[in-house]
Every structure is written in C-alpha cells, then in structure tokens.
SEFI-697542 format. One record per residue (C-alpha): residue number from 1; x, y, z. Coordinates in steps of 0.05 Angstrom, whole numbers. Layout:
@resi:NUM&u:X&v:Y&w:Z
...
! end
This chain:
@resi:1&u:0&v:0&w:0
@resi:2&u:22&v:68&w:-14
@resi:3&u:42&v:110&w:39
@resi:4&u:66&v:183&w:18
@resi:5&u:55&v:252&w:47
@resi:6&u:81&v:326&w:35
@resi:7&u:121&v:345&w:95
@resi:8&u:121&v:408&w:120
@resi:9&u:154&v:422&w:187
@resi:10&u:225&v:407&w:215
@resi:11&u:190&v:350&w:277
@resi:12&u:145&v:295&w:264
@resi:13&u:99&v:261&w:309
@resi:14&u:66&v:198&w:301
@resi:15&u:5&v:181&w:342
@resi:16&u:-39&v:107&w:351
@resi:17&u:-106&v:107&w:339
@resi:18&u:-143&v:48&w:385
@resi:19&u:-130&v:63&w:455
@resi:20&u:-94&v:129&w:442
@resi:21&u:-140&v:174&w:407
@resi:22&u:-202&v:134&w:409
@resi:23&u:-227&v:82&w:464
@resi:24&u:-235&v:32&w:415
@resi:25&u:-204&v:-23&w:448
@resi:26&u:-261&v:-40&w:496
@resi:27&u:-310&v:-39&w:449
@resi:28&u:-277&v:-73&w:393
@resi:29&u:-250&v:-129&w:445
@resi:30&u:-324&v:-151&w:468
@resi:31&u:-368&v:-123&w:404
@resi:32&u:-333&v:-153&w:359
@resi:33&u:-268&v:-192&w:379
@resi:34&u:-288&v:-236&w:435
@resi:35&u:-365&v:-254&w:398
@resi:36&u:-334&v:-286&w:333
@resi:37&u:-284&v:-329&w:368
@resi:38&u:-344&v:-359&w:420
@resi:39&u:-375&v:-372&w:340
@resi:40&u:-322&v:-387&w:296
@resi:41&u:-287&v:-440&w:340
@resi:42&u:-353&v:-459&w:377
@resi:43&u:-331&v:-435&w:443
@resi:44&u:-389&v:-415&w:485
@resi:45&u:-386&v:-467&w:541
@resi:46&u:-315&v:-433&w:557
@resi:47&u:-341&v:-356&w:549
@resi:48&u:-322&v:-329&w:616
@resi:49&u:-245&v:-359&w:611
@resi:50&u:-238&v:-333&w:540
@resi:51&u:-265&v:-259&w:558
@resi:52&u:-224&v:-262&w:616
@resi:53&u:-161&v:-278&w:574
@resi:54&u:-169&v:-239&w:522
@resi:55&u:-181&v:-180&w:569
@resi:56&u:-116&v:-190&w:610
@resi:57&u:-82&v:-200&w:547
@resi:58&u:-114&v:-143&w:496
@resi:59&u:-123&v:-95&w:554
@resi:60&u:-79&v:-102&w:613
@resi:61&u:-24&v:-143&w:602
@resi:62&u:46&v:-114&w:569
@resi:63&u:11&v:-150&w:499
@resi:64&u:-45&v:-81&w:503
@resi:65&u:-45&v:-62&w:430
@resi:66&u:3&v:-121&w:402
@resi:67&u:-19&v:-153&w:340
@resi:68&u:-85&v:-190&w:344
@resi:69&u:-54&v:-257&w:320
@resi:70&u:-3&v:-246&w:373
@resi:71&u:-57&v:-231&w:422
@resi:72&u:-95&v:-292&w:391
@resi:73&u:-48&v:-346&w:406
@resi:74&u:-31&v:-311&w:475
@resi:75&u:-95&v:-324&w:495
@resi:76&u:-103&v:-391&w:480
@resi:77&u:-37&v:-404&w:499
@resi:78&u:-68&v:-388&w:574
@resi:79&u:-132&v:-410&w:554
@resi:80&u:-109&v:-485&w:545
@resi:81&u:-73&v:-489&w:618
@resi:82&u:-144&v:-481&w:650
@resi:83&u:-184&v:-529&w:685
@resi:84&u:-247&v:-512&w:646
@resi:85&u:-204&v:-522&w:582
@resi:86&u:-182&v:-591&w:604
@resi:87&u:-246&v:-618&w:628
@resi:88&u:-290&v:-597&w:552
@resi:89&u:-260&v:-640&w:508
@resi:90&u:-244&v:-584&w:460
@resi:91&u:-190&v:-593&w:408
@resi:92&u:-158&v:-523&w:375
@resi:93&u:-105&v:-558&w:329
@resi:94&u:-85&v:-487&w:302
@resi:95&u:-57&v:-459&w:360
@resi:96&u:7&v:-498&w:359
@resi:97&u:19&v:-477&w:285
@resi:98&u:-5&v:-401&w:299
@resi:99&u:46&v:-398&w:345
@resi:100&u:99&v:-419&w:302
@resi:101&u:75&v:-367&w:247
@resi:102&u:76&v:-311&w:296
@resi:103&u:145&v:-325&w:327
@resi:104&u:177&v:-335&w:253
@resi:105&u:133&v:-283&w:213
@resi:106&u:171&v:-208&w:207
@resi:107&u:96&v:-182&w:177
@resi:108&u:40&v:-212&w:213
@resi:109&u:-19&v:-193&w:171
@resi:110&u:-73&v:-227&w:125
@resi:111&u:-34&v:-234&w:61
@resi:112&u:26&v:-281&w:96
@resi:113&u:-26&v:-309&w:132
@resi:114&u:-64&v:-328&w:69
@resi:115&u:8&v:-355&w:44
@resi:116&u:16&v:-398&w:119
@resi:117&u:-45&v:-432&w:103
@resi:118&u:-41&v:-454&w:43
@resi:119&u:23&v:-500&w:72
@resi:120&u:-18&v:-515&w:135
@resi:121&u:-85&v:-517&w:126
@resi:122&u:-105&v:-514&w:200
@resi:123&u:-87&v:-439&w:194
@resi:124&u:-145&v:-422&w:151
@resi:125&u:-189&v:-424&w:205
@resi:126&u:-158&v:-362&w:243
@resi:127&u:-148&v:-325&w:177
@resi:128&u:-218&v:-328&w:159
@resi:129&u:-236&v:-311&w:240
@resi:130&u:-194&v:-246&w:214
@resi:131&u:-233&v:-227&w:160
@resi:132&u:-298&v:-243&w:187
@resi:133&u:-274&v:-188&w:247
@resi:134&u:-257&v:-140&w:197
@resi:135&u:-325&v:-144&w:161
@resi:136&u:-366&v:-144&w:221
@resi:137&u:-319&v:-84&w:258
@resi:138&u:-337&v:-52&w:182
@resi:139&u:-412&v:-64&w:180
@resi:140&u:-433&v:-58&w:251
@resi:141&u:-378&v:-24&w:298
@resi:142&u:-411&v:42&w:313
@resi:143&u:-377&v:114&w:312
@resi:144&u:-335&v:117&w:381
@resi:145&u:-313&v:187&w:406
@resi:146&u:-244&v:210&w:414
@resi:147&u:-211&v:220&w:481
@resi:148&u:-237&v:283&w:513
@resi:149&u:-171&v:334&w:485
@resi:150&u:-146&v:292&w:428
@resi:151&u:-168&v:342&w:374
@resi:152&u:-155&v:405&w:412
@resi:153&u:-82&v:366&w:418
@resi:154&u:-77&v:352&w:346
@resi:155&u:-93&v:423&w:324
@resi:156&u:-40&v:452&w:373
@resi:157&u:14&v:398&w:347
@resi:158&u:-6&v:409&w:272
@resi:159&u:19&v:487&w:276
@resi:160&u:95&v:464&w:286
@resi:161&u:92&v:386&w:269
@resi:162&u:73&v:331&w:214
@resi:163&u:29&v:285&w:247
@resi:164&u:26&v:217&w:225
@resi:165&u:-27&v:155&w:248
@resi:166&u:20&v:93&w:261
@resi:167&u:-39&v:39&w:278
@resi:168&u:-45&v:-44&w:267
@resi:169&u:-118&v:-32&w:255
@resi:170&u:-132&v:-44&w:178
@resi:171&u:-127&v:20&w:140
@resi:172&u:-196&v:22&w:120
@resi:173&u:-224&v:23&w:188
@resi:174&u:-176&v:72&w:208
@resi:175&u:-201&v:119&w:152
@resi:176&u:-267&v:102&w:183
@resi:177&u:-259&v:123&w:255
@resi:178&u:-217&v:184&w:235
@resi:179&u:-261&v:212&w:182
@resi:180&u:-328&v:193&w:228
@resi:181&u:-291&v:240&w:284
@resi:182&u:-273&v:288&w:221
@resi:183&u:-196&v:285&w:250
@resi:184&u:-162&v:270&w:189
@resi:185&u:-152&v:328&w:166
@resi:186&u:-106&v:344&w:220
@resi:187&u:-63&v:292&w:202
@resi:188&u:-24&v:286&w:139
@resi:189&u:-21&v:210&w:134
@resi:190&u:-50&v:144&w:160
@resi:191&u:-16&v:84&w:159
@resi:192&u:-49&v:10&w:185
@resi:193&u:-24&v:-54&w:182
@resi:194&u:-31&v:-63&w:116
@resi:195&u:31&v:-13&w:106
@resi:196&u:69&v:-59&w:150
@resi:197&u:80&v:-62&w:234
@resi:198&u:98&v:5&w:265
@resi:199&u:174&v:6&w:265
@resi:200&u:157&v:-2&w:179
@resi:201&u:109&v:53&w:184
@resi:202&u:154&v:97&w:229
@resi:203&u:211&v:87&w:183
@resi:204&u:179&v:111&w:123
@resi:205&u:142&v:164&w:158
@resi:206&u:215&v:193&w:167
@resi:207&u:233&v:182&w:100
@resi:208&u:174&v:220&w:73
@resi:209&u:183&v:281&w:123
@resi:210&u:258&v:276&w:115
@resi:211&u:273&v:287&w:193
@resi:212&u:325&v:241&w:233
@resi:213&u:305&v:210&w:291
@resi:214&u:318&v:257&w:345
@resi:215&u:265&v:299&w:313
@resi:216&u:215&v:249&w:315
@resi:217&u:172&v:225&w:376
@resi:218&u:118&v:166&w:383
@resi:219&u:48&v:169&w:435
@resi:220&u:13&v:108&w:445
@resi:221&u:-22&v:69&w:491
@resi:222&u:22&v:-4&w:492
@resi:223&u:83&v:-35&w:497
@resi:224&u:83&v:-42&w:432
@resi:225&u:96&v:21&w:404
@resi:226&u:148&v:26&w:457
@resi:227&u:183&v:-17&w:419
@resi:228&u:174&v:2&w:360
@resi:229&u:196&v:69&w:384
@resi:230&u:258&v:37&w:412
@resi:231&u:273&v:8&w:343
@resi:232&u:267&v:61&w:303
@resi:233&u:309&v:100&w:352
@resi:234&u:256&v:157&w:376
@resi:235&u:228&v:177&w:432
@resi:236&u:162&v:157&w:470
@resi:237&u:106&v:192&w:503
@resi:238&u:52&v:149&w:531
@resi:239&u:-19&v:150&w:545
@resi:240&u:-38&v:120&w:613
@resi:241&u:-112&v:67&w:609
@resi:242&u:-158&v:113&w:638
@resi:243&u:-123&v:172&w:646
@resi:244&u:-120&v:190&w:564
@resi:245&u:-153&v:262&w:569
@resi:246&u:-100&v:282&w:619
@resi:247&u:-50&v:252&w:589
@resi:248&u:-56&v:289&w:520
@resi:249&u:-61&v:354&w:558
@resi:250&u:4&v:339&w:597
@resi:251&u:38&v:336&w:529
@resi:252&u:13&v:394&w:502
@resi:253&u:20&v:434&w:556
@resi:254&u:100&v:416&w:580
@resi:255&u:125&v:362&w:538
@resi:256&u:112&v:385&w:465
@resi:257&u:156&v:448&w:473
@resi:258&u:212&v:397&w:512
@resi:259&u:213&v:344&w:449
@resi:260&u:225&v:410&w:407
@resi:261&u:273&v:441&w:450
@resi:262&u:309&v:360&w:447
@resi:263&u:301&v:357&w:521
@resi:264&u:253&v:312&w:524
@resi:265&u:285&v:252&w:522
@resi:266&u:329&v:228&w:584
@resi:267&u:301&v:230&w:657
@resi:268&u:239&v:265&w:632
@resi:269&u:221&v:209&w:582
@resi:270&u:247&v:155&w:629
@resi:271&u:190&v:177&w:681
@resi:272&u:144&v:168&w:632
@resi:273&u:156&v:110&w:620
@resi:274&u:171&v:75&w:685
@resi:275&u:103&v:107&w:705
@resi:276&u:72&v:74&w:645
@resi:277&u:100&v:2&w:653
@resi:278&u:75&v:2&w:728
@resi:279&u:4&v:2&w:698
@resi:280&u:8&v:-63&w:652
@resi:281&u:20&v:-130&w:693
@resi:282&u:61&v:-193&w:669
@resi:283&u:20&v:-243&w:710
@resi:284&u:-47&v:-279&w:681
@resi:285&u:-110&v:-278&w:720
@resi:286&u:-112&v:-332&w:771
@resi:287&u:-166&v:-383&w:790
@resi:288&u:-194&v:-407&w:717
! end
C-alpha cells in the first residue's frame, strides 16, 4: 500500500489510533473480537475464561495493543492451561501452528497469513476468523468518540509538526474512525497494518518528512509502540488506560515544547515511562 505525504515542518509526530486517540479497544475487544471467536471456533461453554483472557491480554497485560494474532495465540496459549479447558474435550489444532507463524513471521498480517495456510491448512481457520472481524468491525462497529482533548491536541501539534497515524488496525477502518470523528484532516497520513508493523510505518514516515530521529517522537497506549519506538530510535510519550484526556493535555502543555527544545528525552522520558510500565501487569488472571 502506498504510503506518501508532503512534509512540511522540521518535527514529526506519530500518534496510535485504538487506545490512544479513540477508546476503541473496549468496544472492539467484546463487540466484535471476543463474539466471533465464542462462534467461529464454537466456544461458548468456555465464554467467561476466553473474555477473561483476552481482556488480560488485549487490555492489561504488556501485549495491550500487540498484533491481534499475537494476542490470539496468547490467549489460547493461557486459555489451554485451565481447568475448564481440560475438562470440555475441545481440540484447537491451530494454535500450535499459529504460534509458530507468529514467532517466525517479520509481517503478521492477512496476506502471509493467506500464504501460511495454504502450507498448513489448520491456519485457515484463524485467517478467515480475521476477516470475518474485519467485516463485522466494518458493517456494525458504531462511531466511538475520541478521548476528551485529542483534537484540541492535534490542532496545537499540527501548527509546528507533521502528524502521522502509526496503527495495526486495517487502514480502512482507520479511515473510518478518523473521518467519522472528522480528525483526518489534521493529520497528513494514516498508515495500518496493511503498510506494515509500526517500526515499517515509522521508518517511512521519516523518509517521507525527511527528519532524523531525534526529531521524531511516538504516543501510544502499549508496549508495543514502545518498541517500535525503541527500534526506530525515537522517543516515546505514553498514554496511561484511563487517564488519556490528561495525558494528552500533559503533552501539550509541557512536553511538546521539551521534544522540540530536544530535552525531552532522558530523565523526563524515562519517568514516563517507568510510570507507564507500572500500569500493565506480566502475571495472568488466577483461578480459571
């Protein structure tokens, strides 16, 4: 997919979508997410493990925002170690294979997916429990608010920035949620996972606005785009779950004018950030 804009400031900053600018991750996780795997895989009789899971995974754990096939076989990973699992009788002969795709896959999206299954058919099953989220997310996911700030953020950032949308949702959903909230035209690019996975899209962001990386700064919601900060070599703001609204006003108020000044990063970013990984936890629910 094409992914070109006209640059036209000397700083660029790249902002997710779910989690970050909308609250999208709630809704999509039980409207759409959780539903279709109780159907496609015939899973009712283990609902409350599976939305337990998949919360603690998609939500709270230091996998918030990762790639849903990542987030996929994490869950069932867990999901299998339960008592509940054990005692239905329930086989899930693509998890084993999923995991292998994730761990050896650089670009986890529907295409190499498509490719996976056709050399292990067990795979097909999760690609088409992909598409039928996409289409239902498309045809039935109503229009969800931005965080209280976001655009009053965005219009502040705009006068001395290029702002970019770096986002694993599909591109055409992402058009979607930002043209329903009529945000995009603060931004001068969106990029989903069909570009690629964030570091990809943060790289050619750069390219295209022709900044290095000290100029260039990353806010988002999950671990994830830590990394992907990391490897790309810029710097990080985050957005604490449940405290988005002051979170983007923090930024605009202090940190904005310290990431163009270029003393942001250092202690100030590495508060941040410890702050931020306090509020995801490593350790599964207990008792399923």
């Amino acid at each position: 997919m094409n992914f070109t804009f006209t640059s036209h400031h000397d700083f660029l900053v790249a902002v997710d979508s779910d989690g970050c600018v909308f609250d999208t991750m709630e809704v999509k996780q039980h409207g759409h997410f959780h539903p279709l795997i109780m159907k496609h895989w015939g899973l009712e009789s283990l609902r409350h493990e599976i939305v337990t899971l998949a919360d603690h995974v998609n939500l709270h754990s230091q996998l918030r925002g990762s790639n849903r096939f990542v987030a996929l076989h994490r869950t069932f990973e867990l999901l299998v170690e339960t008592q509940a699992y054990a005692k239905s009788g329930i086989a899930l002969d693509w998890v084993e294979p999923l995991g292998k795709w994730v761990q050896s896959e650089a670009n986890l999206h529907h295409e190499t997916l498509k490719a996976a299954a056709e050399a292990d058919p067990r795979l097909q099953s999760v690609l088409d429990w992909s598409l039928a989220v996409n289409k239902d997310i498309a045809e039935n996911m109503g229009a969800v608010p931005s965080f209280d700030g976001v655009r009053e953020a965005l219009t502040t950032l705009r006068e001395r920035a290029d702002l970019v949308v770096v986002s694993l949702s599909p591109h055409h959903a992402l058009q979607s949620e930002w043209g329903g909230a009529a945000l995009t035209p603060l931004v001068n690019a969106i990029a989903g996972f069909d570009v690629g996975g964030k570091p990809h899209q943060l790289t050619l962001a750069m390219a295209q606005a022709g900044v290095s990386p000290e100029r260039v700064i990353l806010i988002g919601d999950a671990p994830g785009d830590l990394k992907a900060a990391r490897e790309v070599g810029i710097s990080f703001y985050p957005t604490l779950p449940g405290k988005e609204a002051e979170c983007w006003q923090q930024f605009v108020d202090e940190e904005f004018e310290h990431f163009l000044q270029g003393n942001y990063r250092g202690e100030r970013e590495a508060g941040y950030i410890q702050t931020f990984e306090q509020y995801l936890s490593e350790e599964p629910p207990q008792g399923l």
